[in-house]
VOBA-1610 file (N, C-alpha, C; in pm, whole numbers, padded with zeros to 5 digits, always signed):
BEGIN
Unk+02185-02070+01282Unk+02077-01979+01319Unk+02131-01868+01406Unk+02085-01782+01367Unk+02128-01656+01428Unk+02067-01584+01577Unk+02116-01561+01701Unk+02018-01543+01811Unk+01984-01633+01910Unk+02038-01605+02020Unk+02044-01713+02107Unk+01835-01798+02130Unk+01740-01747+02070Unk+01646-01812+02067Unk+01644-01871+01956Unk+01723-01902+01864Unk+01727-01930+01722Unk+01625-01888+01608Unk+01578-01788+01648Unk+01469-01672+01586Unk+01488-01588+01499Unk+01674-01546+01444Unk+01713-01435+01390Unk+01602-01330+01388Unk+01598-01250+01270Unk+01540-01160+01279Unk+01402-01153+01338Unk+01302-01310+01335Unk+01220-01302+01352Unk+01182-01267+01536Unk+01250-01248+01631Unk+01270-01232+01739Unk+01255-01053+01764Unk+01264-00976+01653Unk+01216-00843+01660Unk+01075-00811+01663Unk+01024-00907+01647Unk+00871-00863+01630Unk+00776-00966+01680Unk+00659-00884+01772Unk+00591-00962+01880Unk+00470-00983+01805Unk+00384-00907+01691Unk+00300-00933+01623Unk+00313-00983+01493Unk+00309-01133+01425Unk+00337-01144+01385Unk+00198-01236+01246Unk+00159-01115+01127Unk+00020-01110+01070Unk+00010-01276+01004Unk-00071-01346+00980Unk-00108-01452+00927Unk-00185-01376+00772Unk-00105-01441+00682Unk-00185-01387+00523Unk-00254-01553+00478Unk-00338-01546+00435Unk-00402-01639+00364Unk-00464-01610+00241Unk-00390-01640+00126Unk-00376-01557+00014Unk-00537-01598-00095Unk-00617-01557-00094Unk-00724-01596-00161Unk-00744-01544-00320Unk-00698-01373-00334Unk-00682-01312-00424Unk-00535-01273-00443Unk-00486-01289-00544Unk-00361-01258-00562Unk-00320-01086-00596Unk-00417-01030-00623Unk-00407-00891-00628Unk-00412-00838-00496Unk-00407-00881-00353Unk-00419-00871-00211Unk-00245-00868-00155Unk-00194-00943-00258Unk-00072-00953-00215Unk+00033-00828-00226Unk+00049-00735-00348Unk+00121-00634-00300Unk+00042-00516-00211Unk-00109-00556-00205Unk-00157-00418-00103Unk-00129-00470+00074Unk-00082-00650+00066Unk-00075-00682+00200Unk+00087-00595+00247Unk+00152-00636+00156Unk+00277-00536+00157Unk+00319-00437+00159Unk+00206-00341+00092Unk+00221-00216+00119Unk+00184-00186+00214Unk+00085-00247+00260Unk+00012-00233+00436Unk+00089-00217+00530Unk+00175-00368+00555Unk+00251-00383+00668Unk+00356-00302+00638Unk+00402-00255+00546Unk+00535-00181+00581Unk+00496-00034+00617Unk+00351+00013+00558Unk+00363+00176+00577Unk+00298+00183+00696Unk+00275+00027+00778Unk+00176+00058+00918Unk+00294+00035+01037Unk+00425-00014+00994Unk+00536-00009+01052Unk+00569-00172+01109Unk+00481-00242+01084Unk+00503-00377+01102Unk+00540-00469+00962Unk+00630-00519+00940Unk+00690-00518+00808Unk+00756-00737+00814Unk+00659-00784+00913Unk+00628-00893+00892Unk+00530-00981+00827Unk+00505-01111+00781Unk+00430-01149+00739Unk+00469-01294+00725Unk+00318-01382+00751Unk+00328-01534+00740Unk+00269-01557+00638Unk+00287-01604+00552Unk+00231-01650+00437Unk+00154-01790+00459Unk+00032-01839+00473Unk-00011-01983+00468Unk-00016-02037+00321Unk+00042-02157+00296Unk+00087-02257+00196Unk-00060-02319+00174Unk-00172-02257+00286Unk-00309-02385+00247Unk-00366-02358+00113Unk-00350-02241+00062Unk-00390-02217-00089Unk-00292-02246-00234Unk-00355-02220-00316Unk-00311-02223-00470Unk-00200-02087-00458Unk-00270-01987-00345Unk-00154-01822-00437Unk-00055-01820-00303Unk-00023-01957-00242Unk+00047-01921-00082Unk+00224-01877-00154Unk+00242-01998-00237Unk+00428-02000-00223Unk+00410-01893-00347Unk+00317-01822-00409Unk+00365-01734-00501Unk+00376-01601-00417Unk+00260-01586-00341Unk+00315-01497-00276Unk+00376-01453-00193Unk+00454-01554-00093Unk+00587-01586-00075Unk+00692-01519-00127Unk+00718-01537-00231Unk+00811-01537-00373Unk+00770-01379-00361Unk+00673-01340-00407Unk+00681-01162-00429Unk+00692-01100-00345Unk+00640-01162-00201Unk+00668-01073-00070Unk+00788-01064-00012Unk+00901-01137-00069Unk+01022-01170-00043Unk+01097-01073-00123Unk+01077-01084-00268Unk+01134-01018-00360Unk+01174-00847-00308Unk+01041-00817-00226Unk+01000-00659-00190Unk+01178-00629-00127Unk+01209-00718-00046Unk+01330-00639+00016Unk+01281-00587+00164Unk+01177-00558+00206Unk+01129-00486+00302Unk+01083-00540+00373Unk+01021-00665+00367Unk+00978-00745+00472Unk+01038-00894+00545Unk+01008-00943+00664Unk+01080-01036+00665Unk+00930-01105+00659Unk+00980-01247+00559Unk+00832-01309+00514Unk+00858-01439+00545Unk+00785-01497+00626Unk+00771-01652+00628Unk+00628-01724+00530Unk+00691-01832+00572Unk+00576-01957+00488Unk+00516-01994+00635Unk+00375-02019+00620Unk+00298-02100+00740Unk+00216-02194+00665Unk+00165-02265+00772Unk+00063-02431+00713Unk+00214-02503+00655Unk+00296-02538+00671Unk+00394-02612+00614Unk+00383-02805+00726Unk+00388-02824+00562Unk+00296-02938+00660Unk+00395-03078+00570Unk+00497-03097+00490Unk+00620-03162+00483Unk+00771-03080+00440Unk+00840-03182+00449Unk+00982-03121+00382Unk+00980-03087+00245Unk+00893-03141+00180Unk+00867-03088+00013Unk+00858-02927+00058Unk+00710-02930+00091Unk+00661-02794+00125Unk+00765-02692+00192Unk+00870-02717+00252Unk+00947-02671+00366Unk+01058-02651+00241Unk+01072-02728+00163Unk+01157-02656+00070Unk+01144-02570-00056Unk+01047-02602-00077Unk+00979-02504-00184Unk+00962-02374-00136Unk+00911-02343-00002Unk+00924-02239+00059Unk+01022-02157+00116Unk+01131-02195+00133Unk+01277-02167+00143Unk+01291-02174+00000Unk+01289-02215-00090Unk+01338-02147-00262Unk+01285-02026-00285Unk+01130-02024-00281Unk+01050-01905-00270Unk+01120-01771-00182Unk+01202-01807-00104Unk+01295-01703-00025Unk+01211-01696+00122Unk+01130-01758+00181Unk+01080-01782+00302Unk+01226-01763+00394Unk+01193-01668+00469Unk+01316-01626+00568Unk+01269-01683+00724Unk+01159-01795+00716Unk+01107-01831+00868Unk+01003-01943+00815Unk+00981-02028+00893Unk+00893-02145+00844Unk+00827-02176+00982Unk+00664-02169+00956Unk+00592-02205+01089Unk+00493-02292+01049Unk+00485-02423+01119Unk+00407-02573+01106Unk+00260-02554+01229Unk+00188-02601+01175Unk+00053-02611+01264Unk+00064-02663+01356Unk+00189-02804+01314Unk+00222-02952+01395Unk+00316-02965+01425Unk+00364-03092+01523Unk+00543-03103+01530Unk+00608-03210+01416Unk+00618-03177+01347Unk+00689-03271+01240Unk+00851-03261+01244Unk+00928-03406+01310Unk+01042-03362+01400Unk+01146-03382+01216Unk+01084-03442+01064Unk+01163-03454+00916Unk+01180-03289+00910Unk+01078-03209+00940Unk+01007-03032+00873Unk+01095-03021+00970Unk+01120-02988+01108Unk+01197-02974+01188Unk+01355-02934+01139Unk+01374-03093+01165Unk+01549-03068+01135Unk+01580-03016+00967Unk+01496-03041+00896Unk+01544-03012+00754Unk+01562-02842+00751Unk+01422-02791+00819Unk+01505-02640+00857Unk+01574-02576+00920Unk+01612-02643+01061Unk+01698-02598+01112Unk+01848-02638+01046Unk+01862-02767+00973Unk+01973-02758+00870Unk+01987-02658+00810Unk+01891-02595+00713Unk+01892-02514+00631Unk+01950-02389+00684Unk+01950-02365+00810Unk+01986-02217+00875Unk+01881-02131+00917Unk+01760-02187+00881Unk+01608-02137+00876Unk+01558-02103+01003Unk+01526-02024+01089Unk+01391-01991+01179Unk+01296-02116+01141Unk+01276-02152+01263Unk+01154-02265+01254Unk+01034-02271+01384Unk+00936-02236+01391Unk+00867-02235+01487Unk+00729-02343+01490Unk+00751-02422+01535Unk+00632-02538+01495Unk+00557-02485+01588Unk+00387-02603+01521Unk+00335-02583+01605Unk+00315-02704+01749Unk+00205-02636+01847Unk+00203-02817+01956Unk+00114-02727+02034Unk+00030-02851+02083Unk-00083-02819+02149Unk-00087-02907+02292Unk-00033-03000+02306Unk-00057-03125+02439Unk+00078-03109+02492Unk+00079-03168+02611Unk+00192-03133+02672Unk+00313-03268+02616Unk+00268-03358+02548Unk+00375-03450+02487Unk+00457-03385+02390Unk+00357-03259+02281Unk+00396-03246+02203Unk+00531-03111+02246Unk+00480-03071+02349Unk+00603-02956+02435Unk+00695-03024+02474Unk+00696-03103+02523Unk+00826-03185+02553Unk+00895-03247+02467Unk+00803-03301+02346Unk+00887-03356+02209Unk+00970-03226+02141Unk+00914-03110+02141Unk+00993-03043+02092Unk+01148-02973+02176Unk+01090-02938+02310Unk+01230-02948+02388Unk+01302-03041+02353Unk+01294-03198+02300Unk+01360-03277+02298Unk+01452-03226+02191Unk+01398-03181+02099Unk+01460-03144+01924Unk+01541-02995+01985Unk+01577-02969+02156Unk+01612-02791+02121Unk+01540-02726+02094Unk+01387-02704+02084Unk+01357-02608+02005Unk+01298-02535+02169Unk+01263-02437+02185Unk+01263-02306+02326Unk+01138-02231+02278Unk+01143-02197+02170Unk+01018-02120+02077Unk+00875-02194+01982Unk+00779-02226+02030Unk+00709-02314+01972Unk+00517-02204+01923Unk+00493-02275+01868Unk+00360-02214+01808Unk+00263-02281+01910Unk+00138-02191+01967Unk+00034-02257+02029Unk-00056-02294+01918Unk-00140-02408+01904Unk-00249-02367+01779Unk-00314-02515+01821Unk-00442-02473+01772Unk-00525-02376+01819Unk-00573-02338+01901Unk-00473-02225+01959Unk-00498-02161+02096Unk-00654-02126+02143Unk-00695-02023+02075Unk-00829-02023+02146Unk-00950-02131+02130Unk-00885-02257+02059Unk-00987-02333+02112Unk-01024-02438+02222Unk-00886-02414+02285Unk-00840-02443+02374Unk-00775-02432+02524Unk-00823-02313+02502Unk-00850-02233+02665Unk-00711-02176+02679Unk-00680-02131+02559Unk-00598-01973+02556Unk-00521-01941+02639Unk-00551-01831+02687Unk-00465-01788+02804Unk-00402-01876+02941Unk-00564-01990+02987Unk-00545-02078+03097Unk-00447-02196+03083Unk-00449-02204+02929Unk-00335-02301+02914Unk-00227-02224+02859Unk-00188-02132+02840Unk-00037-02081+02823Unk-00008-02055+03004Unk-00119-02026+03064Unk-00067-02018+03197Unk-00043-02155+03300Unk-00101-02236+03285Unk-00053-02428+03285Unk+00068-02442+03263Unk+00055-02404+03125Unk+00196-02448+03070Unk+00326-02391+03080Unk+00352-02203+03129Unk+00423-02164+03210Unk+00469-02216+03353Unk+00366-02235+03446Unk+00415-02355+03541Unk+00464-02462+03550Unk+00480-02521+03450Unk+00570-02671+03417Unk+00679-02661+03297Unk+00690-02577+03197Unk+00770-02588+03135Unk+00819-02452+03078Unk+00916-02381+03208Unk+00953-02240+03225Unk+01048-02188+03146Unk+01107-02293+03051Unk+01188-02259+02974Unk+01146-02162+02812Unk+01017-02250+02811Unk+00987-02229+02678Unk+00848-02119+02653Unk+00891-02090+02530Unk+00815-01928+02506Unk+00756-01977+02363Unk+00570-01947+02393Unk+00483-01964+02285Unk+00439-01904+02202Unk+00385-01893+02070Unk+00340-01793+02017Unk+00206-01844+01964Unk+00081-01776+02066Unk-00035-01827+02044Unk-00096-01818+01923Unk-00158-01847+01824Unk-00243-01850+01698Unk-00358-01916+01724Unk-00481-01846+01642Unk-00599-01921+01675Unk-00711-01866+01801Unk-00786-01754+01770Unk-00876-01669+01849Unk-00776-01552+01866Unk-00693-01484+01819Unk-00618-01359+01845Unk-00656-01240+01733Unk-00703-01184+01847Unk-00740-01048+01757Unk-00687-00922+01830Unk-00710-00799+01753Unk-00647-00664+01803Unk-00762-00651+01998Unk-00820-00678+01999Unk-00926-00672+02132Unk-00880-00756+02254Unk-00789-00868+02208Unk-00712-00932+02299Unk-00565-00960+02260Unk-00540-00891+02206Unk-00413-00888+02173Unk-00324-00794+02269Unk-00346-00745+02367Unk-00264-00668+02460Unk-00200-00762+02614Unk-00351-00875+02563Unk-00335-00995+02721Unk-00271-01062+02667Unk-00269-01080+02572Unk-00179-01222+02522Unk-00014-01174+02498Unk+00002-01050+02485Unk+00160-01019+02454Unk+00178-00981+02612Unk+00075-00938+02704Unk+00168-00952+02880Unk+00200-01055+02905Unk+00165-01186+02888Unk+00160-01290+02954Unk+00314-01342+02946Unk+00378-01378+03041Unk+00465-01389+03057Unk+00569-01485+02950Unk+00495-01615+02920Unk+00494-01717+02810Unk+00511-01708+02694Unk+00462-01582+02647Unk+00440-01532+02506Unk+00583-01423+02507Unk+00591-01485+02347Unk+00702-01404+02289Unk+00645-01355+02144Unk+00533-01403+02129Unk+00480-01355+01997Unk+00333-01360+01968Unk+00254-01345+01913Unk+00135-01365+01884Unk+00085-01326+01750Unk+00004-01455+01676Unk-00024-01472+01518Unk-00164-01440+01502Unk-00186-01378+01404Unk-00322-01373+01342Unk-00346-01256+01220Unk-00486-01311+01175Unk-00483-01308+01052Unk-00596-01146+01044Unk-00626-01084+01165Unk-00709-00970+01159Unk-00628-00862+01072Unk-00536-00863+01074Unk-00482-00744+00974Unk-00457-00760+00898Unk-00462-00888+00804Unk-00472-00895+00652Unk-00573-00896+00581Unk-00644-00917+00690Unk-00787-00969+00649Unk-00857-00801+00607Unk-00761-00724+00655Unk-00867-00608+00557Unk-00806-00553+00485Unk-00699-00648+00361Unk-00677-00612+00273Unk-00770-00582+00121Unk-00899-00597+00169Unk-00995-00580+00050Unk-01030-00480+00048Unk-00975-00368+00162Unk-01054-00220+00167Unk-00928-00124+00188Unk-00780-00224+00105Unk-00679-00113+00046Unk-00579-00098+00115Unk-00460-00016+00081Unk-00317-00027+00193Unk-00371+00054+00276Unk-00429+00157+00281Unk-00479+00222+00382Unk-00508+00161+00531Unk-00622+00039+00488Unk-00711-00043+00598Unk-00634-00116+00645Unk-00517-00198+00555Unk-00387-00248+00583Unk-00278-00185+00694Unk-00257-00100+00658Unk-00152+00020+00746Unk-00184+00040+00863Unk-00354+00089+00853Unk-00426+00116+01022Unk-00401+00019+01079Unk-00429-00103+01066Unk-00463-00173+01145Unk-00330-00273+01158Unk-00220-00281+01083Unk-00087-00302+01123Unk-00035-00180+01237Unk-00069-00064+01224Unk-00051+00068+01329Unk-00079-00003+01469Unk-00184+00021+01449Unk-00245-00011+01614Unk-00192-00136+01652Unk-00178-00245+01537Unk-00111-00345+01646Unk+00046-00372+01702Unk+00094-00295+01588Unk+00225-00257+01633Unk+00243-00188+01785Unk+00147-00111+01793Unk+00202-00006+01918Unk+00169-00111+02029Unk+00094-00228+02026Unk+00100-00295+02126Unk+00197-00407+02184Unk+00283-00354+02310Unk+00428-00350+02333Unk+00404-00488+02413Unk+00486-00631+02366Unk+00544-00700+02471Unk+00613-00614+02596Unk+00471-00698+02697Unk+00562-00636+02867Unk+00689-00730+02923
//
């Protein structure tokens, strides 16, 4: 893995969009979106029928760096790495999904919510972990908890993040990233609606 957070490329970018592929004709306007809005990431969730295909085409583009999300075994974790998944992010700590990608050479960012599950993953090395589901779970007050006891490690909240609080959640000291699905979600009204709203969240700068 490349990058002393073991993040490679994915360590360039603090907003990082959640796609949940419902229509498959959504998928090259999600692409055209994020790249002409200057944010040229994307998580793909595996919870649907069109997840690892569009994976596979968003990869193909050349232009984006595309992960798989919802990865929820090593089947899944490899099918998505065939698909060309350049990053793999789990809801859960699954320590099989774990090591099978960090074998692979893969970016891996699980998810964990309790403080057992933060410490199980320090146990595995891992420094970079997914919050989820952050806002149902007192958000900010617990990334700030959890900065006081375990100063090493840097979260990337998912779950209640939108462009309206998306400026508190990338100050916070804890955060190295933040997921959500508001800017794909208006891929039904074109690359245009796509672009804007990858724009604006781009310009909002980890402090």
């Amino acid at each position: 893995m490349t990058g002393e957070s073991g993040l490679g490329a994915l360590a360039d970018h603090h907003v990082v969009p959640l796609a949940s592929i419902a229509d498959p004709a959504h998928v090259d306007i999600i692409g055209e979106g994020l790249t002409a809005g200057g944010l040229p990431v994307v998580e793909v969730a595996l919870r649907g029928i069109h997840g690892l295909g569009a994976v596979r085409r968003l990869a193909e583009r050349g232009d984006l760096l595309v992960g798989a999300g919802t990865v929820l075994s090593v089947d899944q974790a490899r099918d998505a790495l065939d698909a060309g998944a350049g990053f793999i992010v789990t809801p859960g700590l699954d320590a099989d999904v774990v090591r099978f990608v960090r074998d692979a050479g893969v970016p891996i960012v699980p998810g964990v919510l309790t403080p057992t599950e933060v410490q199980a993953a320090m146990g595995m090395g891992l420094s970079h972990v997914k919050l989820f589901p952050a806002g149902n779970f007192g958000g900010l007050k617990l990334l700030s908890t959890y900065a006081d006891v375990y100063r090493e490690v840097r979260f990337m909240p998912s779950g209640g993040i939108r462009q309206d609080n998306l400026a508190e959640h990338l100050a916070h000291p804890a955060v190295f990233a933040a997921s959500g699905s508001w800017i794909t979600a208006t891929a039904s009204d074109g690359v245009d609606a796509v672009a804007a709203a990858a724009r604006a969240a781009a310009s909002v700068e980890l402090v």
